[in-house]
C-alpha positions as CSV (number, residue, x, y, z in Angstrom):
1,X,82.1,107.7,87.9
2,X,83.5,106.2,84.9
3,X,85.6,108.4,82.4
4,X,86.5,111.7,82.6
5,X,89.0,113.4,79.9
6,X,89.6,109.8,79.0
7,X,90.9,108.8,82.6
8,X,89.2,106.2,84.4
9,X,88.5,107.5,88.0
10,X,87.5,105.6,90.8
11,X,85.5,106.2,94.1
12,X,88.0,106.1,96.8
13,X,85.5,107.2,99.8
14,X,82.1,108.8,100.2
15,X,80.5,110.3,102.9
16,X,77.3,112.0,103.6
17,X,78.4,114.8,101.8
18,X,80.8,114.1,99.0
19,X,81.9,111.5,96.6
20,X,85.6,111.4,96.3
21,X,87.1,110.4,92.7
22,X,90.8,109.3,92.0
23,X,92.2,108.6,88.7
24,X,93.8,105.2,88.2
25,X,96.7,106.4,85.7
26,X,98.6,109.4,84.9
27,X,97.3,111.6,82.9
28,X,99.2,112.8,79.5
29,X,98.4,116.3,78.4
30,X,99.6,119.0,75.9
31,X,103.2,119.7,75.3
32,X,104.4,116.5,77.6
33,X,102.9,117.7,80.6
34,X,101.8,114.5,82.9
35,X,99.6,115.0,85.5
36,X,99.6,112.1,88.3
37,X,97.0,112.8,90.2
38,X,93.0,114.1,89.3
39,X,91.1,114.6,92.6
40,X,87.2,114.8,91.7
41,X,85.2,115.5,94.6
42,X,81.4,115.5,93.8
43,X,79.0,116.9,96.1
44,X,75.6,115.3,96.9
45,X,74.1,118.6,96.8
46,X,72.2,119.5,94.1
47,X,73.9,122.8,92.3
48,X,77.2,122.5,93.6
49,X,80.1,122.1,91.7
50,X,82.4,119.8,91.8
51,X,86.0,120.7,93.1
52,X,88.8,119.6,91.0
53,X,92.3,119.8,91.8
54,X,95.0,119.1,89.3
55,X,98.0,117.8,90.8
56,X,101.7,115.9,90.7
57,X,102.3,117.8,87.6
58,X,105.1,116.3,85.9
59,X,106.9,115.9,82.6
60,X,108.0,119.2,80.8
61,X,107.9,122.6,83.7
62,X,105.1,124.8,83.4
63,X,106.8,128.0,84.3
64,X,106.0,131.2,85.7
65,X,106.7,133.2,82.6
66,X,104.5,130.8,80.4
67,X,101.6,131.0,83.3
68,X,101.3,135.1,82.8
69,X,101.9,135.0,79.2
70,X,98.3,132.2,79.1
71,X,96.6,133.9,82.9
72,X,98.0,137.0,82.9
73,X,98.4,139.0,86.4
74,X,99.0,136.5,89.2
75,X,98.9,137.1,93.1
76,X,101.6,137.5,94.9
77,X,102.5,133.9,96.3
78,X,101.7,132.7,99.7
79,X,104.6,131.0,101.2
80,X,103.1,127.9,102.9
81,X,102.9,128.1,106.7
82,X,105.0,124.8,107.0
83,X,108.1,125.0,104.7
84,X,109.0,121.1,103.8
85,X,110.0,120.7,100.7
86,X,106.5,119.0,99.6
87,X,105.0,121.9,100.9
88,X,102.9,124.5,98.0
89,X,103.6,128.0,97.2
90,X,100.2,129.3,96.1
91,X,99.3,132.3,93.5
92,X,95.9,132.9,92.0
93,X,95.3,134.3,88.9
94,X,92.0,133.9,86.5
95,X,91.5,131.8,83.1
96,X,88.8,133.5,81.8
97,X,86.1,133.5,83.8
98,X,87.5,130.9,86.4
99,X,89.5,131.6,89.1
100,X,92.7,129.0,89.8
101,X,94.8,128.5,92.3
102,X,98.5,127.6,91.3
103,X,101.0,125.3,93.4
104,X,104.2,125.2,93.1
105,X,106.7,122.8,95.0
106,X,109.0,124.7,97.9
107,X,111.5,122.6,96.2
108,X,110.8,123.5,92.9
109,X,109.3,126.9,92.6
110,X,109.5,127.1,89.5
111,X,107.5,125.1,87.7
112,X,104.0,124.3,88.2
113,X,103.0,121.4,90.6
114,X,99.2,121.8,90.8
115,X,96.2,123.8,89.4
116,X,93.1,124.0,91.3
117,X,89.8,125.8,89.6
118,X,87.3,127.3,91.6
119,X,83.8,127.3,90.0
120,X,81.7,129.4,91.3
């Protein structure tokens, strides 16, 4: 797939349905946010989106109060079904037009651990 955001990603399986992308490096973003993992899945049929998730979020916490001041109203969060402490806390809330669904560690529910937009 080449580069995307300047982050070479490369096909780590494909089946008859979807291509799936990893990147090969973290990722440095605004403000010292890292994030570890891109996870590009690009599906063979024509019109669909691809689905994007965001995660291993690193570097400096993206908290809750700075994710309502930039999304505004969030869901309530979902506890996960499983509670390890790798397990995700989800919350939904919309940037712009886009709907995203937030992570955040059981361990660390605080700060952001992945970020998930749904294109629809």
């Amino acid at each position: 797939m080449g580069g995307v955001l300047g982050v070479e990603l490369k096909l780590v399986k494909e089946n008859a349905h979807v291509r799936f992308y990893e990147n090969e490096s973290p990722l440095r973003l605004a403000g010292g946010v890292i994030a570890g993992k891109l996870d590009i899945r690009e599906f063979k049929a024509a019109g669909k989106a691809p689905f994007i998730i965001i995660s291993q979020l690193g570097g400096t916490c993206i908290g809750m109060e700075e994710l309502q001041r930039r999304i505004g109203a969030l869901t309530p969060p979902t506890p996960p079904s499983n509670p390890v402490p790798d397990a995700l806390i989800t919350r939904q809330g919309r940037l712009g037009k886009v709907r995203v669904s937030l992570g955040f560690r059981w361990s660390d529910p605080d700060c952001l651990a992945s970020i998930t937009p749904h294109i629809d």
